[in-house]
MOPAC internal coordinates of N, CA, C and O (Angstrom, degrees):
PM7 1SCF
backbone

  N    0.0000 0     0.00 0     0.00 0    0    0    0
  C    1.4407 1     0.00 0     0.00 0    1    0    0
  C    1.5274 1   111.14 1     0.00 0    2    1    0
  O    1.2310 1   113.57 1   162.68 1    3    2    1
  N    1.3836 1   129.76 1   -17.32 1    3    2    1
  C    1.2907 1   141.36 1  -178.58 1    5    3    2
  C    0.8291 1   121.52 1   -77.76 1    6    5    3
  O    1.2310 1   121.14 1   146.50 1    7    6    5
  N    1.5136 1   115.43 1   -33.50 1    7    6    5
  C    1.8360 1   132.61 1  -172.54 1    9    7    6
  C    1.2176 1    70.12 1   -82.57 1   10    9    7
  O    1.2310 1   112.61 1    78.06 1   11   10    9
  N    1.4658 1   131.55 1  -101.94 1   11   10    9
  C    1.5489 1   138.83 1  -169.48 1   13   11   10
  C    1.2950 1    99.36 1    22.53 1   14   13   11
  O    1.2310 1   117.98 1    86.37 1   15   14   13
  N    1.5353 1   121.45 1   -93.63 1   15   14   13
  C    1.1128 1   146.97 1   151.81 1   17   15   14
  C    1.6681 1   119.15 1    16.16 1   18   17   15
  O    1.2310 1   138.83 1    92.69 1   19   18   17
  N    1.4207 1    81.11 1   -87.31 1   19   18   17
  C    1.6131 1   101.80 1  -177.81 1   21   19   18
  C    1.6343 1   106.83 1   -54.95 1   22   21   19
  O    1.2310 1   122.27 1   140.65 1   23   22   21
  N    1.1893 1   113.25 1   -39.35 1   23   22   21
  C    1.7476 1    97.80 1   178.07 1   25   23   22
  C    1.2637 1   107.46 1  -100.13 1   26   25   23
  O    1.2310 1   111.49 1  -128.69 1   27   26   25
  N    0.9246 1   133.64 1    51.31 1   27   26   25
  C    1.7642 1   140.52 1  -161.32 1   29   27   26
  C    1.9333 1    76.02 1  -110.01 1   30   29   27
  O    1.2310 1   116.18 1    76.72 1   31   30   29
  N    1.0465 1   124.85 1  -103.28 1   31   30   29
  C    1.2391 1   144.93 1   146.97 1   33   31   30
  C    1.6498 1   123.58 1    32.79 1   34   33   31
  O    1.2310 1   136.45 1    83.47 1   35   34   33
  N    1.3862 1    85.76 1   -96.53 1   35   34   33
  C    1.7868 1    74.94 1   162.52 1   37   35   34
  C    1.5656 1   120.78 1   -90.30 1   38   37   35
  O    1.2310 1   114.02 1  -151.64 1   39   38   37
  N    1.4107 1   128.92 1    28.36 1   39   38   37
  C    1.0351 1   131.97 1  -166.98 1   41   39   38
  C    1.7461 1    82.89 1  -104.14 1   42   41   39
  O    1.2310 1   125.48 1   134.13 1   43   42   41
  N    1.3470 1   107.07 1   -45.87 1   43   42   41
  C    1.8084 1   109.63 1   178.51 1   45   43   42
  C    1.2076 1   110.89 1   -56.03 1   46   45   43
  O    1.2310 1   109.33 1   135.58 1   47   46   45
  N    1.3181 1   137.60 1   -44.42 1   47   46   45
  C    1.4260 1   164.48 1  -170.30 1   49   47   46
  C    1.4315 1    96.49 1   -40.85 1   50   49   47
  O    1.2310 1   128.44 1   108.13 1   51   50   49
  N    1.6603 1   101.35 1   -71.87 1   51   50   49
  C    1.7312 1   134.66 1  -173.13 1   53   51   50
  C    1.2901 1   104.15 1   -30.87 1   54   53   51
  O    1.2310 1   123.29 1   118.56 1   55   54   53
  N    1.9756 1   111.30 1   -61.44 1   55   54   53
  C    1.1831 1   131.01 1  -168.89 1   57   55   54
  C    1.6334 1   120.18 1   -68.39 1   58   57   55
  O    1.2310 1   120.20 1   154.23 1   59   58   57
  N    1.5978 1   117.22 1   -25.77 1   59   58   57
  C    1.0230 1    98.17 1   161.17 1   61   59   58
  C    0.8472 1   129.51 1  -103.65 1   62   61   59
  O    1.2310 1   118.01 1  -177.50 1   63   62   61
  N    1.5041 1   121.39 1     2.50 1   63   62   61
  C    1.4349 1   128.03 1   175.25 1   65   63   62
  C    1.3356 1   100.03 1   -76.85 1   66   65   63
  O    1.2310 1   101.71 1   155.50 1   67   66   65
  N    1.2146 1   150.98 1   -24.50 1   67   66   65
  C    1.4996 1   159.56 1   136.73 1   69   67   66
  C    1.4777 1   109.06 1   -35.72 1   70   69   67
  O    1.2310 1    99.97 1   155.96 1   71   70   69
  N    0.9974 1   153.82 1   -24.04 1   71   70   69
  C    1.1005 1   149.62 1  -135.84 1   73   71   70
  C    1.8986 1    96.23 1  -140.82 1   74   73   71
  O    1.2310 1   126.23 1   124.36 1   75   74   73
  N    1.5469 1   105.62 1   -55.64 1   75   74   73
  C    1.4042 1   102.36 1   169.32 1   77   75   74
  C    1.8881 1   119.53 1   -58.64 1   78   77   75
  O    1.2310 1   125.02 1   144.22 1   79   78   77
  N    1.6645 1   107.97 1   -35.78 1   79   78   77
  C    1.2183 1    96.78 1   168.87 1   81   79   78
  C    1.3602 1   143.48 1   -68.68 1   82   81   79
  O    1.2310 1   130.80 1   160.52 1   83   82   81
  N    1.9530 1    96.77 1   -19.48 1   83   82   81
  C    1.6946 1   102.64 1  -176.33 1   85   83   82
  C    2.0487 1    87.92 1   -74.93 1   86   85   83
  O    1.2310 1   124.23 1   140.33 1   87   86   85
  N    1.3542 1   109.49 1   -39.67 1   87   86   85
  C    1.7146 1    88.83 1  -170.67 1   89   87   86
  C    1.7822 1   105.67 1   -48.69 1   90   89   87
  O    1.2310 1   126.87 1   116.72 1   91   90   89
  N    1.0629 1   104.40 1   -63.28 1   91   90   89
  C    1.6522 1   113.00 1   176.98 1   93   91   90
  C    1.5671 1   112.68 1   -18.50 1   94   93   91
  O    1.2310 1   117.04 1   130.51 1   95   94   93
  N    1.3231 1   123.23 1   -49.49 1   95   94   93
  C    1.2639 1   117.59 1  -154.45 1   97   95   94
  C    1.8803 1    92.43 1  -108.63 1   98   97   95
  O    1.2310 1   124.64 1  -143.77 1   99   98   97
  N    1.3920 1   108.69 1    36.23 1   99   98   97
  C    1.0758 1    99.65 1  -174.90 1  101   99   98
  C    1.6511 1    77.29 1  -134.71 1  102  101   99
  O    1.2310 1   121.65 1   100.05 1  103  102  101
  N    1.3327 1   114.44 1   -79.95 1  103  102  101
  C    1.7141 1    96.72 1   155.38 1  105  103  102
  C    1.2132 1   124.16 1    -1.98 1  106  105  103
  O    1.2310 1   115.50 1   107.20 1  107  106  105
  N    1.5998 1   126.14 1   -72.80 1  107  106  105
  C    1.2899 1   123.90 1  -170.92 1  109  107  106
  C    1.7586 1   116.75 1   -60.71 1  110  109  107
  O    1.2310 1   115.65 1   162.44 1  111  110  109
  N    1.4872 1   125.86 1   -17.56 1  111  110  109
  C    1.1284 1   125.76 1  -153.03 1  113  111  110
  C    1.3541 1    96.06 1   -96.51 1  114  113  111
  O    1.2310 1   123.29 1   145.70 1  115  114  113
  N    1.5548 1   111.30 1   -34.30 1  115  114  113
  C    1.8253 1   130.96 1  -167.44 1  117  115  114
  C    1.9393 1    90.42 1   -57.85 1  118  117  115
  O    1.2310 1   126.03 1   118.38 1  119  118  117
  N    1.3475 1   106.02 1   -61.62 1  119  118  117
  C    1.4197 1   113.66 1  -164.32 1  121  119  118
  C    1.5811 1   107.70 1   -77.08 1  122  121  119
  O    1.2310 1   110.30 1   170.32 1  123  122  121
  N    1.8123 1   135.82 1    -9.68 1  123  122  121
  C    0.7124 1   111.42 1   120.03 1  125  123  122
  C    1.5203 1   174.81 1  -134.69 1  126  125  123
  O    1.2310 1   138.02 1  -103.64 1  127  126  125
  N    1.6964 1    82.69 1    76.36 1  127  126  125
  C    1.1817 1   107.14 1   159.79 1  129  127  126
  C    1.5768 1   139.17 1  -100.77 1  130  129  127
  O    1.2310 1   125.18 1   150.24 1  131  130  129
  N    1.3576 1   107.66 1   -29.76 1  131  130  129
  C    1.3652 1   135.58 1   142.82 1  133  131  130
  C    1.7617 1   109.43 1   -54.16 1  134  133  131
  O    1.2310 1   113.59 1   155.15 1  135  134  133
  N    1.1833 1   129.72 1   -24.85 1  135  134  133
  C    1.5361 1   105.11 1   164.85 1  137  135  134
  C    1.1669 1   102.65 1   -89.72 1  138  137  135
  O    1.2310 1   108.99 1   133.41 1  139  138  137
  N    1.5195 1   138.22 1   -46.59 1  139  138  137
  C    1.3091 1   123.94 1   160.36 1  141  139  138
  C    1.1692 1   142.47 1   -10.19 1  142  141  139
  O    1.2310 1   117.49 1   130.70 1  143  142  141
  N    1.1871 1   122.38 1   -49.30 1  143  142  141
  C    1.4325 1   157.47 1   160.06 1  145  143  142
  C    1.2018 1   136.10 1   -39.06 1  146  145  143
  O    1.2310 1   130.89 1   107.28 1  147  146  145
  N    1.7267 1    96.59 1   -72.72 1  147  146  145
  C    1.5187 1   126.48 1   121.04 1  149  147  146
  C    1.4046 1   136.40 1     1.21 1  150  149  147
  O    1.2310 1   124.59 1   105.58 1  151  150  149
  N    1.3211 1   108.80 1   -74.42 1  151  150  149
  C    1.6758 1   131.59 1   178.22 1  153  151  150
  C    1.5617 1   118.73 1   -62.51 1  154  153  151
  O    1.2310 1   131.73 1   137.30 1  155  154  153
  N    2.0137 1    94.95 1   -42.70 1  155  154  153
  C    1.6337 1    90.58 1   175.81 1  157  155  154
  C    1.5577 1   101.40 1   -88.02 1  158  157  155
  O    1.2310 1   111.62 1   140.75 1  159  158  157
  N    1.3518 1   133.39 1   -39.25 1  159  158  157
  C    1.5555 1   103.96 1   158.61 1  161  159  158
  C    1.0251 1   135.84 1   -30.00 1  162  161  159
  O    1.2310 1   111.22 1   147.66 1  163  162  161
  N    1.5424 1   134.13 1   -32.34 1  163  162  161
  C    1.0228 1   116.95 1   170.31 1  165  163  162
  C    1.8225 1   133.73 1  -115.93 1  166  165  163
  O    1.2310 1   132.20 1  -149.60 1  167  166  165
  N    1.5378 1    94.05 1    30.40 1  167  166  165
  C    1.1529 1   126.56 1   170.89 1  169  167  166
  C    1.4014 1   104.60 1   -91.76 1  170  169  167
  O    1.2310 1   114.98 1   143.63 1  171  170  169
  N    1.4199 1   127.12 1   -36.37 1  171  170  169
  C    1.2527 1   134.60 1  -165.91 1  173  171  170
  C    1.1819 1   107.37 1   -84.55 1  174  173  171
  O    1.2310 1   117.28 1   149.72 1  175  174  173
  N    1.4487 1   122.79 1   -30.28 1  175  174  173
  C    1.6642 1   142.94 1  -153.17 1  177  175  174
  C    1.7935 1    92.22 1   -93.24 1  178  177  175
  O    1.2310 1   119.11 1   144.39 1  179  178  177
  N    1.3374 1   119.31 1   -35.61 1  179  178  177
  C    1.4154 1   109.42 1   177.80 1  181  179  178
  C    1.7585 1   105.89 1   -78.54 1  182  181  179
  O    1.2310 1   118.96 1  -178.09 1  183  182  181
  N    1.0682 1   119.59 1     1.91 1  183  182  181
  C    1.3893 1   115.34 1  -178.41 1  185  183  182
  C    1.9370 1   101.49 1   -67.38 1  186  185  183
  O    1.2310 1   130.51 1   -36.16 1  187  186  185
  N    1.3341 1    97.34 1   143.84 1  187  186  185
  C    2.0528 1    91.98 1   172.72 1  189  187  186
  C    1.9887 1   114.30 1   -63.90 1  190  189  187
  O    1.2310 1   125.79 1   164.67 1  191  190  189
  N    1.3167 1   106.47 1   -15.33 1  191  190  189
  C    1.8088 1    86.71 1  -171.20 1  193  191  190
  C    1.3871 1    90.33 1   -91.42 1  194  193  191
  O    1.2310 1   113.20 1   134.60 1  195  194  193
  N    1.4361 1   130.46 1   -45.40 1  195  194  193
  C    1.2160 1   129.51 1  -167.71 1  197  195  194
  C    1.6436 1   110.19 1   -63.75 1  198  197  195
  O    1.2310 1   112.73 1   154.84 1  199  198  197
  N    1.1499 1   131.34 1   -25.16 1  199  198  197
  C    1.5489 1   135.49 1   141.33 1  201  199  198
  C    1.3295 1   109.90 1   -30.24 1  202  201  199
  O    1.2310 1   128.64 1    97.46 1  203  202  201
  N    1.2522 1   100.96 1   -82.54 1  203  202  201
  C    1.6189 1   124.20 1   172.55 1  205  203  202
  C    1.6381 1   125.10 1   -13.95 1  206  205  203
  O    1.2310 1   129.98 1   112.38 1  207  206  205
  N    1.5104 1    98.37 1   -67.62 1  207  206  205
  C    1.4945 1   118.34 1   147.46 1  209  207  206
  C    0.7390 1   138.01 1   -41.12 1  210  209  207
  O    1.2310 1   117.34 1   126.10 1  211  210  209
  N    1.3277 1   122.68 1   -53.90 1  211  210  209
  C    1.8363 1   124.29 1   176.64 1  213  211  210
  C    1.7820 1   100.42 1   -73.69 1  214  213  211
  O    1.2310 1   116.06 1   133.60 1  215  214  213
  N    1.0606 1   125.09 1   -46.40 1  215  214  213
  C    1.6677 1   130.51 1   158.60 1  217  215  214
  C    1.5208 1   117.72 1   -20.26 1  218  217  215
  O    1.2310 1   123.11 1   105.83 1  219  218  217
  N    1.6386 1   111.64 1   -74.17 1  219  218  217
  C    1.0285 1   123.77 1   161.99 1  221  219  218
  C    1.9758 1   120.83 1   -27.29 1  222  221  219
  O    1.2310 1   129.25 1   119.95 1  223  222  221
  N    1.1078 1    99.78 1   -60.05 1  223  222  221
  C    1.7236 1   103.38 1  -157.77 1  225  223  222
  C    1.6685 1    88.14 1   -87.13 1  226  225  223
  O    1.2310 1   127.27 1  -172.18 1  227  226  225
  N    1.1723 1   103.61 1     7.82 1  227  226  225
  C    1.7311 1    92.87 1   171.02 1  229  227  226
  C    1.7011 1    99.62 1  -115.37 1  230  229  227
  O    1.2310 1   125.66 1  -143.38 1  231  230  229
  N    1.1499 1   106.74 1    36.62 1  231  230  229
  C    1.9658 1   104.87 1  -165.29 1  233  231  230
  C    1.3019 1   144.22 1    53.04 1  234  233  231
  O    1.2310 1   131.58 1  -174.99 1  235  234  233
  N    1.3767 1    95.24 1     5.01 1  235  234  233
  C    1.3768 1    93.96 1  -170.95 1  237  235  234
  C    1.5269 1   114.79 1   -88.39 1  238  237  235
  O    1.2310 1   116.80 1   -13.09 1  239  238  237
  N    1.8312 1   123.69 1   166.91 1  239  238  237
  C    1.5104 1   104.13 1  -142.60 1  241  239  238
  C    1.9924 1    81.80 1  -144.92 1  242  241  239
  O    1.2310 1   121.41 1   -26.30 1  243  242  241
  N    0.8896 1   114.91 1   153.70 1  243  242  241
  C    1.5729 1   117.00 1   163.01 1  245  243  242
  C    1.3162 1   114.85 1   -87.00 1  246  245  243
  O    1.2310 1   124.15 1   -32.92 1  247  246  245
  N    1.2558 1   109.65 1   147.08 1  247  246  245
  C    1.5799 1   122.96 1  -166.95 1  249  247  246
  C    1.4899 1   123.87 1   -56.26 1  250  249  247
  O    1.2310 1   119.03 1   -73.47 1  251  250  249
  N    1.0754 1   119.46 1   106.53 1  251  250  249
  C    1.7882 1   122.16 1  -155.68 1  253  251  250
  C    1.4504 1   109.43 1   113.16 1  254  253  251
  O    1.2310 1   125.53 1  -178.05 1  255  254  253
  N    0.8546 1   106.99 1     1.95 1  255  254  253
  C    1.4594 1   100.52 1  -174.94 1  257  255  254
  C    1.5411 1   130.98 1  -114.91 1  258  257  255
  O    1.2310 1    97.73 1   -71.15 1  259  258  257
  N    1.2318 1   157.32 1   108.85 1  259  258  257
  C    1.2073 1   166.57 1   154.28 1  261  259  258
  C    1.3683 1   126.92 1   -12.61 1  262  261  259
  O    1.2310 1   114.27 1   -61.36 1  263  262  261
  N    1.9002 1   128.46 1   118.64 1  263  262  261
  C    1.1363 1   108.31 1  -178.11 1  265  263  262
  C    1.6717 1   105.65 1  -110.85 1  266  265  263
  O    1.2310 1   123.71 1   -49.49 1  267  266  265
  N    1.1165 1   110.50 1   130.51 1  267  266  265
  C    1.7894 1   105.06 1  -179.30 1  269  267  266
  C    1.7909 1    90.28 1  -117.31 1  270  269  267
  O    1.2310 1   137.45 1   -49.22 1  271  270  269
  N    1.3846 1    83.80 1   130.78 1  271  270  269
  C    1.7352 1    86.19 1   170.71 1  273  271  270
  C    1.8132 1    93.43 1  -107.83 1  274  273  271
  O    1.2310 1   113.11 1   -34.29 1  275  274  273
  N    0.9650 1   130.63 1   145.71 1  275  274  273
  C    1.0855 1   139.09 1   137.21 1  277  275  274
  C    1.4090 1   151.97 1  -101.85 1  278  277  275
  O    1.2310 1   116.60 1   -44.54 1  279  278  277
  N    1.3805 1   124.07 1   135.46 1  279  278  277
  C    1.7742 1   124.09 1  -146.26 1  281  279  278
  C    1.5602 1    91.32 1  -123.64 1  282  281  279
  O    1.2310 1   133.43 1   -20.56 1  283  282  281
  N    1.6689 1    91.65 1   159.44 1  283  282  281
  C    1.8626 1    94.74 1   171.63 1  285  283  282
  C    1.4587 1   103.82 1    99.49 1  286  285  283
  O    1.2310 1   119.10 1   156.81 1  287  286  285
  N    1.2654 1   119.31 1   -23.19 1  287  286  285
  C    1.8058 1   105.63 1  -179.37 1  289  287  286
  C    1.3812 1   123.22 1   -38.67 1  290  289  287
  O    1.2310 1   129.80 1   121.95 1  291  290  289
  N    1.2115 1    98.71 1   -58.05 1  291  290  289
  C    1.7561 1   108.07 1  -177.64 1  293  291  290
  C    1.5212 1   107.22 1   -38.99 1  294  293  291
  O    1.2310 1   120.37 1   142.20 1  295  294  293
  N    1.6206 1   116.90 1   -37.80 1  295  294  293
  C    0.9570 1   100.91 1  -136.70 1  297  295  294
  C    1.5906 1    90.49 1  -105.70 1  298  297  295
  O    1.2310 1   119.18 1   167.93 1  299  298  297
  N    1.4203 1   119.17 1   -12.07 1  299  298  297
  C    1.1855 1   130.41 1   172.25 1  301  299  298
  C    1.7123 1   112.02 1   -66.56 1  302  301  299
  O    1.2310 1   125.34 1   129.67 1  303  302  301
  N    1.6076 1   107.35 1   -50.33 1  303  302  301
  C    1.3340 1   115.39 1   150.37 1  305  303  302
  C    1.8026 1   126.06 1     1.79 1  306  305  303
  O    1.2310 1   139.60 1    97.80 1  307  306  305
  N    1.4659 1    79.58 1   -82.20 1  307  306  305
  C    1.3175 1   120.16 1  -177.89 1  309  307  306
  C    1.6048 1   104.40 1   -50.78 1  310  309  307
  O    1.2310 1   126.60 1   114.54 1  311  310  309
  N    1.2547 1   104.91 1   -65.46 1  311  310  309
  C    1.7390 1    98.71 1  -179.89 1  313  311  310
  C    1.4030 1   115.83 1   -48.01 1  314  313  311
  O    1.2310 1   124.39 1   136.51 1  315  314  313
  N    1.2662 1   109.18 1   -43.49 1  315  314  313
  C    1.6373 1   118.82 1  -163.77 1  317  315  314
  C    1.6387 1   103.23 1   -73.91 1  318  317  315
  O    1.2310 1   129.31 1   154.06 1  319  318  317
  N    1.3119 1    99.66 1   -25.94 1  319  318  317
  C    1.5510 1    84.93 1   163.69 1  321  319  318
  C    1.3995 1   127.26 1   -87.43 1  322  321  319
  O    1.2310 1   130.47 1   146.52 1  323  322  321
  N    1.3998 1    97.41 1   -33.48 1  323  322  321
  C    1.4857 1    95.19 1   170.83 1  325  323  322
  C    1.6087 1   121.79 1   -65.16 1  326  325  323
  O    1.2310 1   115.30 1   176.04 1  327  326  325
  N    1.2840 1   126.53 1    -3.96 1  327  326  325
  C    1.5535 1   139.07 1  -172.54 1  329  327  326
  C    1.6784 1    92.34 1  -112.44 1  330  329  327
  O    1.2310 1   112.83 1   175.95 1  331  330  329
  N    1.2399 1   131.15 1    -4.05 1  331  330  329
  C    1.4659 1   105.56 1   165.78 1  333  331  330
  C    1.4876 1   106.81 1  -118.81 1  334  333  331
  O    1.2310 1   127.10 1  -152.30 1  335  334  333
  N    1.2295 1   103.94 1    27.70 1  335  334  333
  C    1.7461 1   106.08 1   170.23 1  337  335  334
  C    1.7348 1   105.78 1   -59.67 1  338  337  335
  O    1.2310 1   120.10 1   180.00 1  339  338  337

């Protein structure tokens, strides 16, 4: 009953130190996959349209060129649905 005892202890130890490592290497696989991910994002992001794109939705316009923002959609939306009732 003493031995029992005596390895009761670090025998628990063992088990969660077993248990913290399978999370770990499950952790480690999540993130890399998320750098994966990552990497071709920003493989894609050096491309010129995808520049272009992110440019765009930040307003910006090439030289000669015109910016019209336009307001009211929603609300134009809104009519047009309410006129095809």
């Amino acid at each position: 009953m003493l031995i029992a005892l005596l390895y009761a202890g670090p025998l628990r130890s063992f088990y969660d130190k077993r248990e913290l490592v399978r999370s770990e290497h499950v952790r480690v696989a999540l993130l890399r996959s998320q750098h994966d991910a990552l990497t071709q994002k920003l493989k894609s992001a050096r491309k010129a349209k995808a520049i272009e794109r992110a440019a765009r939705r930040l307003f910006y316009i090439k030289p000669g060129e015109r910016l019209y923002i336009v307001t009211g959609i929603d609300a134009w939306r809104h009519n047009q649905a309410r006129a095809g009732r």
